[in-house]
N, C-alpha and C positions, 0 to 999 in steps of 0.2 A: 504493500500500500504506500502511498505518495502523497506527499503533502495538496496535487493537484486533484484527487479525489475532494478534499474537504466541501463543503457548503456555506455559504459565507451569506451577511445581508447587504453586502455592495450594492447589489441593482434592485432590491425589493420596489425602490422607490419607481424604476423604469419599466419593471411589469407586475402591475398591484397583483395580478390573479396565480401569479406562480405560488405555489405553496414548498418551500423550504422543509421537506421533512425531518432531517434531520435536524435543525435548530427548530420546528415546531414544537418533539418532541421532548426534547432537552430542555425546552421552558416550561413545559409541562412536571417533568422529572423534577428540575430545580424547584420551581414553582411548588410543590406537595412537599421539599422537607421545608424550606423558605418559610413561607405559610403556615406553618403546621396547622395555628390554631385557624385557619375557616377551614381545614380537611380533618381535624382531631386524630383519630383512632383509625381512618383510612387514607391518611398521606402515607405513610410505607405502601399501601394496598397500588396507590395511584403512581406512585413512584415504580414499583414494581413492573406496572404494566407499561407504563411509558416505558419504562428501560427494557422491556421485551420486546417492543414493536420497534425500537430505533434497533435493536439487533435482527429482528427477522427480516426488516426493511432491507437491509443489505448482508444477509449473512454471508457471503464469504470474505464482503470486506471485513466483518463485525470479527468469523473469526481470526482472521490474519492478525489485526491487530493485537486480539488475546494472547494468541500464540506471541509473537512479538515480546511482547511482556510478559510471560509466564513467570515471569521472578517475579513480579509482586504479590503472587498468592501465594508464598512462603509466609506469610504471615496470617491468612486463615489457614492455612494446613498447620501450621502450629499450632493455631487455638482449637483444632480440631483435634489434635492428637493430644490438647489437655483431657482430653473426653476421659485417658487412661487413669491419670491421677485426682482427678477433679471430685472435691466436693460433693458439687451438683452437678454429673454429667449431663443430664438431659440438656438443663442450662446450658452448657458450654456447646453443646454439639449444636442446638437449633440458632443459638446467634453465632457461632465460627459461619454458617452456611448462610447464614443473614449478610453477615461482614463480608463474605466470596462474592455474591450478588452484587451488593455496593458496590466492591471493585473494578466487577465487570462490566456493570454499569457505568461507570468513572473511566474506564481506561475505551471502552467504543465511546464514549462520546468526544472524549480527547482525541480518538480516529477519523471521528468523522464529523467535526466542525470544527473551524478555523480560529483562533485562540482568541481576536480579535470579538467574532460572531459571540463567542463563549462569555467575552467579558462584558457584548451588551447587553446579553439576555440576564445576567446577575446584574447590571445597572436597572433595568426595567422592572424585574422581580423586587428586588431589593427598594428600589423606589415604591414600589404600588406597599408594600410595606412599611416604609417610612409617611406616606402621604395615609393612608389608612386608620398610623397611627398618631398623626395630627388631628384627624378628620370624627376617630373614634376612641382614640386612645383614654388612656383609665390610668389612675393614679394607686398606688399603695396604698392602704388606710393607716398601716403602722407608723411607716418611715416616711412616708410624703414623696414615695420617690415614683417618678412614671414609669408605667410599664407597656404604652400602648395597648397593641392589640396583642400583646404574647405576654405570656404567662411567668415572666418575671423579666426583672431588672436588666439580670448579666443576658438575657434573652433580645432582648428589647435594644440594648447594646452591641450585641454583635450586630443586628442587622445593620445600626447606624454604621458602623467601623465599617462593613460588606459594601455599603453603599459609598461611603466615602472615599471608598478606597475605585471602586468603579468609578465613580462619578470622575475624580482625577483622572482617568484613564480619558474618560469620553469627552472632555472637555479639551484634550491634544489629539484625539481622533478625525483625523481629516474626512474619513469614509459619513458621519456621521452630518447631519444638516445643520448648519449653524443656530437652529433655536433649538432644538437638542443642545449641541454645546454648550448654549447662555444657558438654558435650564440646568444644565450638569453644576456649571461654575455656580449657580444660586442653589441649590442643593446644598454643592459641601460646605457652602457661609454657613447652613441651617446646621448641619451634624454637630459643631462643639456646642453651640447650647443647649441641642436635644442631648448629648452625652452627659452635660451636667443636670436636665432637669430628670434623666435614667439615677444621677448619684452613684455611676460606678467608675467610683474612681481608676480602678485598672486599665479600663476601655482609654482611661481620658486623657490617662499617663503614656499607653504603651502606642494609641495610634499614631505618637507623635516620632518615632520611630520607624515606623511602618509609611509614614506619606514624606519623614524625609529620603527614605532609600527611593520611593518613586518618581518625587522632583527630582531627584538627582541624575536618576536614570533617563528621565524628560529632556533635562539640561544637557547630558551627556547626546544627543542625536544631533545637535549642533557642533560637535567637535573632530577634526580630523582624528584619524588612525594614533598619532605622536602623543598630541594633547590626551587622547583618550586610555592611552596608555598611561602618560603621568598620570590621570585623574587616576586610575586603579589605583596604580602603586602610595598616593598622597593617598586617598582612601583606606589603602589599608594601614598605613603608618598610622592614618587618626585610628581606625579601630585598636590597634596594639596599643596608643597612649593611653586611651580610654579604657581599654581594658585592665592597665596596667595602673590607673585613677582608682578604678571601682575597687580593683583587690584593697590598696592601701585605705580608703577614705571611705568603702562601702560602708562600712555599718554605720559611720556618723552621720552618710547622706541619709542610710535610709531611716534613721532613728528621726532627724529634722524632718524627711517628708512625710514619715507617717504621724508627726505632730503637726504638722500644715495639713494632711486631710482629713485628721478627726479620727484613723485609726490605731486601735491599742498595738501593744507589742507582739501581742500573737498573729497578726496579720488576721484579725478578727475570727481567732481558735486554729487557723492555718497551720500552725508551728506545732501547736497541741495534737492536730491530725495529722501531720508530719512524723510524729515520736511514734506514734499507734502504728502508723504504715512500714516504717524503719522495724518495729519491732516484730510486725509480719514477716518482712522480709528478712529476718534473720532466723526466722523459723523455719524457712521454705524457699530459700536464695535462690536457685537454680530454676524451677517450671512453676513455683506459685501453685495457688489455690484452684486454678483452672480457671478459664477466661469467665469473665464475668458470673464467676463462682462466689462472690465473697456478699456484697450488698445485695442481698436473698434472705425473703421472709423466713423467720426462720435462724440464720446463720446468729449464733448468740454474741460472737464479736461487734458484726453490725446491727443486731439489734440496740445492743449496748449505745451507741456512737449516736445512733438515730434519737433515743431517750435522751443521752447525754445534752445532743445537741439542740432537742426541740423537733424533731422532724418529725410534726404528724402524721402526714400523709407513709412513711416509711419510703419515699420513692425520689430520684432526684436530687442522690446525695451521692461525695463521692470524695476522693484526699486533695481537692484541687492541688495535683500536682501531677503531671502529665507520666513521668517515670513515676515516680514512686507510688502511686496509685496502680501502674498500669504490672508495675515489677510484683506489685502484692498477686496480680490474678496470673501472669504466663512468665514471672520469674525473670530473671535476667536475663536468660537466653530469650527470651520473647521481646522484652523490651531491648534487646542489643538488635532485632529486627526492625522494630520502628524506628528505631533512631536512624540505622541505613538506610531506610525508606522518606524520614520527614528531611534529615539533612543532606541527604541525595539531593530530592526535590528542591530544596532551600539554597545549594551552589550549585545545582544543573541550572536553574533560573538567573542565576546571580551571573553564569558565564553567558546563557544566554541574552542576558539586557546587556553584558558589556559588549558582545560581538554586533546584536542588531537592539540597541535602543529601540523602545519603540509603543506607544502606550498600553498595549497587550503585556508584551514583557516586562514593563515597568510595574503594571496591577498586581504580575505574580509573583516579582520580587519583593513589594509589599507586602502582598496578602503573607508570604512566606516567612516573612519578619516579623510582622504580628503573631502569625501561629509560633514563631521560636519562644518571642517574648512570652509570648501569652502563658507557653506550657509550662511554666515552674509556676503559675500560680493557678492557674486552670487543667482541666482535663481535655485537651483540644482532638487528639487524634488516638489511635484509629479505632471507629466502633460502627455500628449499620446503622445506616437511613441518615446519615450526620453529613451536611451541607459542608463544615471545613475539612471534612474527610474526605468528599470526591473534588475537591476545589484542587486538594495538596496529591493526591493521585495522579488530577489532570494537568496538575503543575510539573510533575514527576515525568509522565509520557509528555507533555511539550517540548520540556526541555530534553529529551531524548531525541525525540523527533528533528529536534532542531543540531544536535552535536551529528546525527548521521548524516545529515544534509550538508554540513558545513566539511564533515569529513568525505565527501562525495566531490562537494565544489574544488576543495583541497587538491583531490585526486582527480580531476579535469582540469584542473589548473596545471598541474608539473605533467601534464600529458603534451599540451601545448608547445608548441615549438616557440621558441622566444619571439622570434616578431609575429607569434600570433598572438598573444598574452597580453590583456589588455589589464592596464593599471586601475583597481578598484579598492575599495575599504575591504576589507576584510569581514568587514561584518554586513557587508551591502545583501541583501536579500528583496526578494520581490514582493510586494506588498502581501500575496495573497500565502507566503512562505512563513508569517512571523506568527 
């Protein structure tokens, strides 16, 4: 399969009646986990079925691309073969096969729509979400904090972050109509005060990291091949300083910033579920409890946690902590797989926006920064029907897509006789390639 298969929304405008199957049903997909709350208890149902029809639609493209990528379901074959040690196998077996689907769903759609198309259909989803939750949106009774139309805070918050981060995209997208654009640029004005009237402080802190890597990556499409090379290299020099700041000066920054936003020293019980998880994992270091064996009616650890914490509903709790949460259910060797899976994804994109800048590739070096940031204090990846799951999937086959093409151009290039070689950026690709 070839990046010239994809389907893109370039000419939608040129003939209203063509119907776009493949980005139809991808907005549909997106659209049912997005959404959850107007599909409740059958967005996986909707999701499921859209992501069967974009694969019957073209199945030998659908499977070529799975084939292509069959490394990525080394991580539901291990949640499935917690089945042996697990707790609660049933548990573990019926979501590893939930999380396989996601996948497969994630990686054909990354097949077969063009990364550009990908990031307008989440600006449009994302948007009818955000305006939804201006229109309809509903407030906390506790804490006074909004939650829109979804079902809590840090909910409500990501979509804003989702969009923001879109919305940047689409407002350097040339393919797109100039009141779309103004629309995009007045959008993200509205995201930092809907992020603080959400009151989650993490969202508010961490997206500011996440949309400096994508202007930068914006910035960087004006620059020759040389300059663009400095900027890396000056780039990562600031990252080592910075990094090399945090280690020395981290705890007094963050001791000051959790007293400028009103939270306690536990990162509001974080630390406290931090010790509990640490002490899992020292019971069961290697394959854990079985994949989503632990937070189960029943299980007297989390029952404990649930009580402890206040958790009525017993549902929608977790170690906000992307390892260490995830190391309690499939162990270290499970989590040593996500981790080659999310920061795969995280520098595949990161080389692809330095080789072709470009606002597609810019969205998913962000998106990808937020999910890095985000997972030491949240639970971000990998589990079924979870929107930043097939985002970083899709981010994962792009930037693959894009290293064999550049390694193809590479290799048509030194084929070339010298005066036929014609002098180009390195990262020049054709609009409908990125």
């Amino acid at each position: 399969m070839t990046f010239a298969t994809y389907e893109t929304l370039d000419h939608v405008s040129r003939r209203p009646l063509r119907i776009h199957v493949a980005v139809s049903l991808t907005i549909v997909a997106l659209a049912a986990l997005i959404l959850n709350p107007l599909f409740g208890s059958r967005a996986a149902l909707l999701f499921l079925l859209a992501g069967s029809l974009l694969v019957i639609s073209k199945p030998f493209a659908s499977m070529q691309v799975l084939v292509r990528h069959w490394y990525l379901f080394a991580l539901p074959a291990f949640c499935a073969l917690s089945v042996l040690w697990s707790d609660y196998p049933s548990n573990s077996l019926r979501h590893s096969i939930q999380l396989a689907l996601t996948i497969a769903v994630a990686i054909v759609i990354a097949g077969r729509v063009a990364p550009i198309a990908f990031v307008r259909c989440l600006f449009w989803i994302y948007g009818f979400g955000v305006v939804g939750s201006l229109l309809f949106g509903r407030v906390r009774d506790d804490i006074g904090a909004w939650i829109g139309i979804f079902g809590s805070k840090n909910a409500f918050a990501g979509v804003i972050t989702g969009f923001a981060l879109a919305a940047l995209a689409i407002v350097f997208d040339r393919g797109s109509p100039w009141p779309i654009r103004w629309g995009a640029a007045g959008g993200l004005l509205v995201c930092g005060p809907l992020l603080i009237l959400a009151q989650s402080t993490g969202a508010m802190t961490l997206i500011v990291p996440a949309l400096g890597v994508g202007i930068t990556v914006l910035l960087l499409r004006r620059l020759p091949p040389l300059l663009l090379l400095l900027a890396g290299g000056f780039t990562v020099c600031i990252g080592i300083i910075a990094a090399a700041f945090l280690v020395i000066y981290g705890e007094t920054l963050m001791s000051g910033f959790l007293n400028l936003s009103g939270k306690d020293d536990t990162l509001t019980g974080r630390t406290d579920l931090w010790e509990v998880a640490m002490m899992m994992i020292a019971d069961r270091p290697w394959l854990g409890v079985g994949y989503q064996a632990f937070w189960v009616h029943g299980n007297i650890p989390a029952e404990v946690l649930w009580d402890l914490f206040g958790i009525a509903s017993r549902s929608g709790f977790n170690f906000h902590n992307t390892y260490l949460s995830n190391a309690v259910e499939i162990g270290i060797i499970g989590v040593g797989i996500q981790v080659l899976m999310l920061y795969g994804a995280f520098f595949g994109v990161l080389v692809w926006a330095l080789r072709s800048p470009s606002p597609e590739s810019a969205f998913f070096a962000a998106f990808m920064t937020q999910v890095i940031c985000t997972s030491f204090l949240e639970v971000t990846t990998y589990f079924q029907f979870s929107i930043v799951t097939i985002i970083a999937i899709c981010a994962l086959v792009y930037a693959m897509q894009h290293r064999r093409h550049h390694r193809r151009q590479a290799r048509r290039d030194a084929e070339r006789s010298p005066h036929q070689l014609v002098a180009q950026p390195i990262y020049a690709l054709p609009r409908r390639l990125r």
